[in-house]
C-alpha positions as CSV (number, residue, x, y, z in Angstrom):
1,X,34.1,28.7,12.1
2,X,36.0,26.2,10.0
3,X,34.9,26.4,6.1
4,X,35.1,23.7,3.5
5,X,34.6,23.7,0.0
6,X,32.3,22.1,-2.0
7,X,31.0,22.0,-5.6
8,X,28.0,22.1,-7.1
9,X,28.0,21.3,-11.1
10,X,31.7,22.6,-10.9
11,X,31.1,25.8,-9.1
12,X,33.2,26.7,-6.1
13,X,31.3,27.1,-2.4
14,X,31.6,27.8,0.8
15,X,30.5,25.2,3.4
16,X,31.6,26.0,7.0
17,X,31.5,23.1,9.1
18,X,29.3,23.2,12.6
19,X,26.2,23.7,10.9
20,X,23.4,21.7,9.6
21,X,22.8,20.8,6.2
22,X,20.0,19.9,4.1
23,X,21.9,17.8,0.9
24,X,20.1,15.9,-2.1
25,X,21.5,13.8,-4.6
26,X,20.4,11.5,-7.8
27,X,21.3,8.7,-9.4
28,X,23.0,9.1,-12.7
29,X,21.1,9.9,-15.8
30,X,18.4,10.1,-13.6
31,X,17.2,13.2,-15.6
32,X,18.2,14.1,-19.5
33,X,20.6,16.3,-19.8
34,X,18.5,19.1,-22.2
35,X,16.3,19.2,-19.1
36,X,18.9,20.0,-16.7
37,X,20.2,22.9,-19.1
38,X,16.6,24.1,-19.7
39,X,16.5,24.3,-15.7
40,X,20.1,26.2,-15.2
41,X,19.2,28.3,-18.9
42,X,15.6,29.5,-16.7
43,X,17.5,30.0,-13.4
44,X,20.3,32.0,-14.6
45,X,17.6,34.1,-16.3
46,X,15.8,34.5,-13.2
47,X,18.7,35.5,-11.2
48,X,20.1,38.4,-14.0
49,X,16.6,39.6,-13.8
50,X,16.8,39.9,-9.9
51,X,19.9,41.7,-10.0
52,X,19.0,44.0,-12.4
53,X,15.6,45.1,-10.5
54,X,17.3,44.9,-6.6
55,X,19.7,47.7,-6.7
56,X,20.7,46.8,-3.2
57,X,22.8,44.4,-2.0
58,X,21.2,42.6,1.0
59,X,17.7,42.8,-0.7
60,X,19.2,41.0,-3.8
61,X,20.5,38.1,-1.9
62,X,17.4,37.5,-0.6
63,X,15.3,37.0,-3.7
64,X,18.7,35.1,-5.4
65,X,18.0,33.0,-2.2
66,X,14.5,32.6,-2.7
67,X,15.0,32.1,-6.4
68,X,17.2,29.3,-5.6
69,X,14.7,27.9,-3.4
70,X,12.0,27.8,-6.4
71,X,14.6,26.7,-8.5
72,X,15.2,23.6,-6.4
73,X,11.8,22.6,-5.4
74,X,10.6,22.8,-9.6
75,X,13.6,20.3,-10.1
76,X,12.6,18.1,-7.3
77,X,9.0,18.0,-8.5
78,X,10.5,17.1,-11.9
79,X,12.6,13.9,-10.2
80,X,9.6,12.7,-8.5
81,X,7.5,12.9,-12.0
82,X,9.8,11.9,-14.5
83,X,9.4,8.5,-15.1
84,X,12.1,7.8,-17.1
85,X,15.9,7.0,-16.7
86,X,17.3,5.1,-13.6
87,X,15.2,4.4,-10.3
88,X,17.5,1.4,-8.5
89,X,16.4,3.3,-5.0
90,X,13.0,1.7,-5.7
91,X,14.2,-2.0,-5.3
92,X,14.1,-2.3,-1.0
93,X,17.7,-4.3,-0.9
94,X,19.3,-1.5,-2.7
95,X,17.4,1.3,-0.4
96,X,19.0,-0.8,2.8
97,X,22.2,-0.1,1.6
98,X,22.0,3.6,1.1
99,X,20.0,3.7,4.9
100,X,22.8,1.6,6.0
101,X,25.6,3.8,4.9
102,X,23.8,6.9,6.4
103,X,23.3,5.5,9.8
104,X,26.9,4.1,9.7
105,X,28.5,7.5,9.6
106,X,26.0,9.1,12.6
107,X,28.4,10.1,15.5
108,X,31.4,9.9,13.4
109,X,31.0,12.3,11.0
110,X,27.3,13.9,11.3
111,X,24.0,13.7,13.7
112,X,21.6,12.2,11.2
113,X,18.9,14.2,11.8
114,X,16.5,13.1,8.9
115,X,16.6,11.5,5.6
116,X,14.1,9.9,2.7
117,X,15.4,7.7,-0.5
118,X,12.9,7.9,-3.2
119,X,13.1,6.0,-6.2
120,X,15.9,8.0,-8.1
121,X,17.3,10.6,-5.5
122,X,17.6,11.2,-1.4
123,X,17.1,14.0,0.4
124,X,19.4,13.7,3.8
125,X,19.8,16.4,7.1
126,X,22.7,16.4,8.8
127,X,24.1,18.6,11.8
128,X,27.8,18.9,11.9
129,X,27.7,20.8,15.1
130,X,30.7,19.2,17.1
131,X,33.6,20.7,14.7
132,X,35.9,19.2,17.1
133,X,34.6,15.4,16.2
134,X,32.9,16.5,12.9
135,X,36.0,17.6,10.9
136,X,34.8,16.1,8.1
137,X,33.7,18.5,4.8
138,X,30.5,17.8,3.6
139,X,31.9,16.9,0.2
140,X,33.9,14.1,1.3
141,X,30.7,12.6,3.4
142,X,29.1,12.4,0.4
143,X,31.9,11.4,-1.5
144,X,32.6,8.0,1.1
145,X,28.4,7.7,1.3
146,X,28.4,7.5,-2.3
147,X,31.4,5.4,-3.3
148,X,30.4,2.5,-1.2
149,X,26.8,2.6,-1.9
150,X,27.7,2.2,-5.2
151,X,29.9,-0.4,-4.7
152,X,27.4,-2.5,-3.1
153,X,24.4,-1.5,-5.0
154,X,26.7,-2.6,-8.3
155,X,26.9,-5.9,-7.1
156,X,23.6,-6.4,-6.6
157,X,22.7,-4.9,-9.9
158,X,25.0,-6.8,-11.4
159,X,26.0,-4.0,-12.9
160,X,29.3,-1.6,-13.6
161,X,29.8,2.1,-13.6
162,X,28.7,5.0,-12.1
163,X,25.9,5.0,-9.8
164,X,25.2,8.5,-8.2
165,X,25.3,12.1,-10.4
166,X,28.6,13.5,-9.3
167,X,27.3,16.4,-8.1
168,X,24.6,16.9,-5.1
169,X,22.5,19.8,-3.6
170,X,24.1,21.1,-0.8
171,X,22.1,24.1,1.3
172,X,23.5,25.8,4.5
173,X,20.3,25.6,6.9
174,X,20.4,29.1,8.4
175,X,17.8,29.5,10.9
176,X,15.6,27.1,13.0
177,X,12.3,27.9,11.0
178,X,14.5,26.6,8.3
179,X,15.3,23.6,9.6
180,X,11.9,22.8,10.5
181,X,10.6,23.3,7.5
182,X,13.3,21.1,5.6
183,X,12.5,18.2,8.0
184,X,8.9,18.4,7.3
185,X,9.6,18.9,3.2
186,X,12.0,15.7,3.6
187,X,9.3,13.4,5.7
188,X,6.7,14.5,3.1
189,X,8.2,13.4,0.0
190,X,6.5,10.1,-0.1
191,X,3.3,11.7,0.6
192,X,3.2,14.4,-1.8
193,X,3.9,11.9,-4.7
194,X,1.0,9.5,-3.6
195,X,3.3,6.7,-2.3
196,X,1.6,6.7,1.2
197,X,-0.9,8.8,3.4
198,X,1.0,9.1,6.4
199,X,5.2,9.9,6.3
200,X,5.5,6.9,9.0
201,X,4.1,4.4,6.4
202,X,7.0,4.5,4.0
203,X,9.8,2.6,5.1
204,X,12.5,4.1,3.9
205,X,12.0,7.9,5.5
206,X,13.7,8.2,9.0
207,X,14.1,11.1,11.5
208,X,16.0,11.1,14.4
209,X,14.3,10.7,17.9
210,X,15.2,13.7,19.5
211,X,13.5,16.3,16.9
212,X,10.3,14.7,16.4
213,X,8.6,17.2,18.8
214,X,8.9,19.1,15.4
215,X,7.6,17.6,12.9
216,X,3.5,19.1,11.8
């Protein structure tokens, strides 16, 4: 198994390559920065709490994992709410470039299994499975997505600077319950926020052929 690091507001991961990942990113200022440190101030309470009251080892990860979990969809509820600071995914020539990008790089560096753009962030699932083909770290994906979908979204802004948050939401999809569920919370993003009825009504939510027999 061939591992890769990545980073996540400047702390050190583990990503090993073969696997599917579920990755979300934002635009830039997208969310005040004294609501991002009341988020991390909460979670790293929630997590010292855990590991005071779980004595064991493999029972802590769990509820750290789970914690995580709550963690992350709180914050994503937050992004779809907050109506202030930038929401360029909105305008439909700027949301072409992003699907653009992401179908560019599917059988070169990831299957693009599923992916949403909302008005200020996108929720993306990828399978690296092929390591052979795939050698590729998740962080430098991202890194080539973003840099040229900022480019090109720039120029259409008419605009300069930096588009995307440096850092992104990057989860290790461990079993196939998982991954069925993440397919389904990605699909269901534009529902849940009122945007349309049915996930196949908002054009800018795609999942790949070939795991739609999944979807509820």
């Amino acid at each position: 198994m061939i591992f890769q690091e990545y980073y996540w507001r400047n702390l050190p991961h583990r990503l090993p390559l073969g696997n599917k990942f579920f990755i979300t990113t934002r635009l830039v200022d997208s969310v005040p920065v004294e609501v991002i440190q009341q988020f991390e101030l909460e979670n790293r309470n929630a997590v010292k709490l855990l590991e005071e009251n779980y004595p064991n080892l493999d029972e802590r990860k769990i509820e750290i994992g789970k914690q995580w979990k709550r963690n992350f969809a709180t914050f994503d509820k937050y992004l779809d709410n907050n109506q202030g600071g930038n929401h360029w995914l909105k305008q439909n020539d700027i949301a072409e470039i992003v699907k653009e990008s992401l179908h560019y790089w599917h059988k070169k560096r990831y299957d693009l299994i599923a992916f949403t753009i909302m008005s200020n962030h996108i929720h993306i699932l990828i399978d690296t499975w092929d390591v052979e083909s795939y050698d590729t770290s998740v962080t430098i994906i991202m890194q080539s997505i973003k840099r040229h979908t900022a480019k090109q979204s720039n120029i259409l802004l008419r605009r300069e600077g930096q588009f995307w948050q440096s850092e992104s939401y990057d989860h290790l999809v461990r079993n196939e319950r998982e991954f069925i569920n993440i397919i389904n919370y990605i699909i269901q993003n534009p529902v849940k926020v009122g945007l349309v009825i049915d996930w196949r009504e908002y054009p800018h939510t795609f999942v790949n052929e070939d795991y739609l027999y999944l979807l509820s």
